[in-house]
PDB file of N, CA, C and O in Angstrom:
ATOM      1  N   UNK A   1      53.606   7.118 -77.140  1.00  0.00           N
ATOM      2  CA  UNK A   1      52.429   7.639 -77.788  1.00  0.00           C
ATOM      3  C   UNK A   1      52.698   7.709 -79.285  1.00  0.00           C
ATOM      4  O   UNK A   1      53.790   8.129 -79.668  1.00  0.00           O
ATOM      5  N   UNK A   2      51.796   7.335 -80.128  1.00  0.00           N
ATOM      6  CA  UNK A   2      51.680   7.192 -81.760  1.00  0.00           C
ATOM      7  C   UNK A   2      50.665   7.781 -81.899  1.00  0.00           C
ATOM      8  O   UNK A   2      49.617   7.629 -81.271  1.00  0.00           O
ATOM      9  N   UNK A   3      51.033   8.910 -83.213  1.00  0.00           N
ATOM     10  CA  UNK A   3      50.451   9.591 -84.077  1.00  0.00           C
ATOM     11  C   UNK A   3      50.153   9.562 -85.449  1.00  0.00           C
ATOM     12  O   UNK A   3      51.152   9.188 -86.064  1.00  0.00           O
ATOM     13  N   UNK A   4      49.309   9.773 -86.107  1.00  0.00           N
ATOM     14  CA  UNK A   4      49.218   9.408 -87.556  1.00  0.00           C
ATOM     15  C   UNK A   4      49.516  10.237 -88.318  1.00  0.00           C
ATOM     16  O   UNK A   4      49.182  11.210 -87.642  1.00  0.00           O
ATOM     17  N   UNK A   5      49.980  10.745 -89.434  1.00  0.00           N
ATOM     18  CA  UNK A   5      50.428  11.760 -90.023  1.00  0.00           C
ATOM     19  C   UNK A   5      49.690  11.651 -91.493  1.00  0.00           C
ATOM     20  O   UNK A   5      50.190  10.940 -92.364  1.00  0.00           O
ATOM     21  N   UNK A   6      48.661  12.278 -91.691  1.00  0.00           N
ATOM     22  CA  UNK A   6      48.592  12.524 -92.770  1.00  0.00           C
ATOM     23  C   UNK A   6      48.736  13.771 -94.039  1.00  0.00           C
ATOM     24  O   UNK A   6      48.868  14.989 -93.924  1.00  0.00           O
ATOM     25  N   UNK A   7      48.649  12.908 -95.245  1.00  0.00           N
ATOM     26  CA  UNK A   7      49.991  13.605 -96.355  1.00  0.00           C
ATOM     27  C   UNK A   7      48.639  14.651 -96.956  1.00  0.00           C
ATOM     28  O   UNK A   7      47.597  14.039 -97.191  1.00  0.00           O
ATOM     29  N   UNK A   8      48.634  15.803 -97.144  1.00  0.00           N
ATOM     30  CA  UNK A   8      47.752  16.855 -98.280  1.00  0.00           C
ATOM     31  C   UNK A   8      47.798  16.072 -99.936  1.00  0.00           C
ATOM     32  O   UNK A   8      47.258  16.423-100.985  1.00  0.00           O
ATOM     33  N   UNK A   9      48.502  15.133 -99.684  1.00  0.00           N
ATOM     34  CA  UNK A   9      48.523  14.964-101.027  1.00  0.00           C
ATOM     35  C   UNK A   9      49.093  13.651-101.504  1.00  0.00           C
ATOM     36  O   UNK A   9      49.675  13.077-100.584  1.00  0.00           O
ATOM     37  N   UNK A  10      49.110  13.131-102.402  1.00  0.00           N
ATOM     38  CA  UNK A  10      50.019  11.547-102.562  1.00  0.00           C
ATOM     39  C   UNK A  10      51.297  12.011-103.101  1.00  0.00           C
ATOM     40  O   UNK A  10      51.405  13.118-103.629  1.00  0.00           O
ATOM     41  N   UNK A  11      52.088  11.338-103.000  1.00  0.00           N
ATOM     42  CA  UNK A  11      53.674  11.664-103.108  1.00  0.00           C
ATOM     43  C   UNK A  11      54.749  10.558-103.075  1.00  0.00           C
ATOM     44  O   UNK A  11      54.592   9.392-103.434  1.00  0.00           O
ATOM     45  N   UNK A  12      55.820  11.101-102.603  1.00  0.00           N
ATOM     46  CA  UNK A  12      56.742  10.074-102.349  1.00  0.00           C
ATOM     47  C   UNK A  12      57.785  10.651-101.288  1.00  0.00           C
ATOM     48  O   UNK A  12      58.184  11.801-101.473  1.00  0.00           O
ATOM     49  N   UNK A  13      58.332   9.813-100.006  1.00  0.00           N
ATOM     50  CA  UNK A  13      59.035  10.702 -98.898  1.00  0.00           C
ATOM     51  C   UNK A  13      60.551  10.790 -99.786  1.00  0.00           C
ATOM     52  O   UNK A  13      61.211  10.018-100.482  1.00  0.00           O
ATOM     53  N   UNK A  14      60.648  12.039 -99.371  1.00  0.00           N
ATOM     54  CA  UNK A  14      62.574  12.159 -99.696  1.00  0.00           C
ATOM     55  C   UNK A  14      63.321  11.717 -98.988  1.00  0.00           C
ATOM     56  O   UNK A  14      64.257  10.955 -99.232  1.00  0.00           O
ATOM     57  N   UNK A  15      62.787  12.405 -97.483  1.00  0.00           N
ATOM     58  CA  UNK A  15      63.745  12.341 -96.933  1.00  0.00           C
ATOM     59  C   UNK A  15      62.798  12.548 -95.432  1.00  0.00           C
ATOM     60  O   UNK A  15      61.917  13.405 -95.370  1.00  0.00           O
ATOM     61  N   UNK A  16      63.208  11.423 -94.000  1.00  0.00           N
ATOM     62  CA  UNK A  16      63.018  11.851 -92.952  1.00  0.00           C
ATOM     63  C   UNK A  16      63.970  12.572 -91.984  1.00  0.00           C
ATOM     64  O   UNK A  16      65.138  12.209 -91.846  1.00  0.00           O
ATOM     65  N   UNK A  17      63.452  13.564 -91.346  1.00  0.00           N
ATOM     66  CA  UNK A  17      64.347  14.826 -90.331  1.00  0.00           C
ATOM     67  C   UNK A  17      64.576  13.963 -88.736  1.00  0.00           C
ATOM     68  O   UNK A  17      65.249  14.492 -87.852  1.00  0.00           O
ATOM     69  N   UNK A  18      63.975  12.714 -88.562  1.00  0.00           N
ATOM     70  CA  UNK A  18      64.115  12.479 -87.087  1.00  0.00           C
ATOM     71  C   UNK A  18      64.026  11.158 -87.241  1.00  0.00           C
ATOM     72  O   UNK A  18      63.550  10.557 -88.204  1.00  0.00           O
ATOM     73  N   UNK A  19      64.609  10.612 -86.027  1.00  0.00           N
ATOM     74  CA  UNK A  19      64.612   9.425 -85.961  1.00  0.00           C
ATOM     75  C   UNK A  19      63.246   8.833 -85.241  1.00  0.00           C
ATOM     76  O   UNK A  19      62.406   9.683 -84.945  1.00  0.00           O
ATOM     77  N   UNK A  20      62.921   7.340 -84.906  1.00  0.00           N
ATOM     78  CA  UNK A  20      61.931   7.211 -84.016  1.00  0.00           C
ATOM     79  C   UNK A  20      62.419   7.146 -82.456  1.00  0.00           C
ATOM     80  O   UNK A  20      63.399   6.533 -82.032  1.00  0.00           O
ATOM     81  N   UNK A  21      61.543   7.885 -81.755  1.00  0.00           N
ATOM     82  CA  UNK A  21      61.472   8.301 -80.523  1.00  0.00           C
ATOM     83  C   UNK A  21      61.980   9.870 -80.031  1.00  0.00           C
ATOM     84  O   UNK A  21      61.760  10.429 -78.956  1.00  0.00           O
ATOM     85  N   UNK A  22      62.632  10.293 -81.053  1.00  0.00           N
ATOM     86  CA  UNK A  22      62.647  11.990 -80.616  1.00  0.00           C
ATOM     87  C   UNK A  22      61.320  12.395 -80.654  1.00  0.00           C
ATOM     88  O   UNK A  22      60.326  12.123 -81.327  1.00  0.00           O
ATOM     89  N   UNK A  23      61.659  13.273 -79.544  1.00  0.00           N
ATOM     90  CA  UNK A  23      60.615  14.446 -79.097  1.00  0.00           C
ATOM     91  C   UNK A  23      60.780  15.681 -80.118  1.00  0.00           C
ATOM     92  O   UNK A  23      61.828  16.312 -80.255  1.00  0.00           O
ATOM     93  N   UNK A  24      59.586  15.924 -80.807  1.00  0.00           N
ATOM     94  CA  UNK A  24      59.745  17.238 -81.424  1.00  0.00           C
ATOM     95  C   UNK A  24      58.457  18.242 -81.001  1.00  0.00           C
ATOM     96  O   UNK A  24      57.493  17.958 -80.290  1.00  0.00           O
ATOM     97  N   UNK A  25      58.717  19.296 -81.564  1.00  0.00           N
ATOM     98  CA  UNK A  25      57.831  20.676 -81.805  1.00  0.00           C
ATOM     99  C   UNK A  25      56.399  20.351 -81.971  1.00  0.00           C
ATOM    100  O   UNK A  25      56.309  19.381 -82.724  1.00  0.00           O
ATOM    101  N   UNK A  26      55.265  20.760 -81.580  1.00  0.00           N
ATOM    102  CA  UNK A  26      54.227  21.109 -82.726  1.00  0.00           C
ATOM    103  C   UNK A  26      54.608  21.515 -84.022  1.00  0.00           C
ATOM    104  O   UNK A  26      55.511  22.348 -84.100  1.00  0.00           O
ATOM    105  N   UNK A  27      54.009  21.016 -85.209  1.00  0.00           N
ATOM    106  CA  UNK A  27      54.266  22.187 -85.999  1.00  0.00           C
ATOM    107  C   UNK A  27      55.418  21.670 -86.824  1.00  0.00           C
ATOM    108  O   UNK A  27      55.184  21.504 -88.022  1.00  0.00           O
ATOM    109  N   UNK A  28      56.500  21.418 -86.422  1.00  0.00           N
ATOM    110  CA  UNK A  28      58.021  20.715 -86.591  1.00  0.00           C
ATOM    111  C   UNK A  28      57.734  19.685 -87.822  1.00  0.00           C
ATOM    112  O   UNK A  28      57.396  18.501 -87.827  1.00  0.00           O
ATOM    113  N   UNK A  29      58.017  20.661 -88.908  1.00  0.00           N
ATOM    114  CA  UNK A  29      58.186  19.441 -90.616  1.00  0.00           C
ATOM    115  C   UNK A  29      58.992  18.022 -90.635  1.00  0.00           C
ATOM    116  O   UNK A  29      60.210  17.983 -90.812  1.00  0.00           O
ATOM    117  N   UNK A  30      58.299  17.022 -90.463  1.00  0.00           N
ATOM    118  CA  UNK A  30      59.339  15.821 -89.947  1.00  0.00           C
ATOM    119  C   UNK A  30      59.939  15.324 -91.384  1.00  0.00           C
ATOM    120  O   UNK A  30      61.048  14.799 -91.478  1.00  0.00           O
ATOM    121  N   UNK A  31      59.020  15.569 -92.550  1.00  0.00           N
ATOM    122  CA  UNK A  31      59.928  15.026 -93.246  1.00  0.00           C
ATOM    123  C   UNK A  31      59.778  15.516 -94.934  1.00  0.00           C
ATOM    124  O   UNK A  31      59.091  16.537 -94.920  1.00  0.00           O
ATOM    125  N   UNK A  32      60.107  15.217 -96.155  1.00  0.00           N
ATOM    126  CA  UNK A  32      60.122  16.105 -96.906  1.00  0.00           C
ATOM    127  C   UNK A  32      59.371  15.401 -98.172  1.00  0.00           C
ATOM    128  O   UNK A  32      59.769  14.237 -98.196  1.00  0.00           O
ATOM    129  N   UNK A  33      58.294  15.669 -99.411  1.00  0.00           N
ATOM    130  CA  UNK A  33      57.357  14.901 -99.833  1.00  0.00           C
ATOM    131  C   UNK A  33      57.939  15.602-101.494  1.00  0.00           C
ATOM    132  O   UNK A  33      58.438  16.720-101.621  1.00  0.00           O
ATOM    133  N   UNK A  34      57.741  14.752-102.450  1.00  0.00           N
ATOM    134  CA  UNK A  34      57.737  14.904-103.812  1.00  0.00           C
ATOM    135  C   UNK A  34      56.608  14.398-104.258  1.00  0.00           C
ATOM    136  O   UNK A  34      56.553  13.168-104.234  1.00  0.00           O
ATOM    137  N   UNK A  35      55.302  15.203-104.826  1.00  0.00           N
ATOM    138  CA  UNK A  35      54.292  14.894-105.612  1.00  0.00           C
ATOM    139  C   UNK A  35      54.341  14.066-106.448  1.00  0.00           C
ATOM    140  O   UNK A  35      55.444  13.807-106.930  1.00  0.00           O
ATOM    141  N   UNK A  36      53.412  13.513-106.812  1.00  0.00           N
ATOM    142  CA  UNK A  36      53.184  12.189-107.512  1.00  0.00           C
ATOM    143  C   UNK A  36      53.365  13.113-108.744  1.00  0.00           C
ATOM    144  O   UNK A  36      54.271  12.869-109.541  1.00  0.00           O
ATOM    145  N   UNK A  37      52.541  14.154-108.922  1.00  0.00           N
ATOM    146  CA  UNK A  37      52.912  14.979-110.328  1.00  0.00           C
ATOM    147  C   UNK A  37      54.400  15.280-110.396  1.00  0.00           C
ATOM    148  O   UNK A  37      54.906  14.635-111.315  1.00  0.00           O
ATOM    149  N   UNK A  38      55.227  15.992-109.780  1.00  0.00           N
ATOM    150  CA  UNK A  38      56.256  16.055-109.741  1.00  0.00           C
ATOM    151  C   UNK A  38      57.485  15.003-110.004  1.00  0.00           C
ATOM    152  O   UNK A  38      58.607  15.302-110.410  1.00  0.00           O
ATOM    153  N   UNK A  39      57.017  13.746-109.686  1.00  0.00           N
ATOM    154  CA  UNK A  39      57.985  12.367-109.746  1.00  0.00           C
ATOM    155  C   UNK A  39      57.754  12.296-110.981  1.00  0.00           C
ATOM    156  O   UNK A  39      58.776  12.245-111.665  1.00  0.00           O
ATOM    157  N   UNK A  40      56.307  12.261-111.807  1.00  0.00           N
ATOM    158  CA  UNK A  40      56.142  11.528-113.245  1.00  0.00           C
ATOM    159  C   UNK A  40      56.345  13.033-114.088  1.00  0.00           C
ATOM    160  O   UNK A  40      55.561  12.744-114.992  1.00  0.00           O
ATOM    161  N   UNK A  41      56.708  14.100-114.373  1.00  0.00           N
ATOM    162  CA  UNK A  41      57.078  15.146-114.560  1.00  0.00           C
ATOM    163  C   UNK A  41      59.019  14.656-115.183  1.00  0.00           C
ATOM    164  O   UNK A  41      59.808  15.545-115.502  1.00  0.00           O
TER     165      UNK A  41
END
């Protein structure tokens, strides 16, 4: 099963917490985002 994940905001990923095919949480932060303001900052 595939899910779509969408971002609150445009950014850039840091970093992903899981690989593909783990089972996680509801809820469960998969991965970590730096704002587009924040990158050109």
């Amino acid at each position: 099963m595939e899910h779509a994940i969408k971002a609150p905001k445009a950014g850039v990923v840091d970093e992903i917490y899981f690989n593909e095919g783990e089972l996680v949480s509801e809820g469960t932060e998969l991965l970590s985002v730096t704002s587009d303001e924040e990158v050109a900052a």
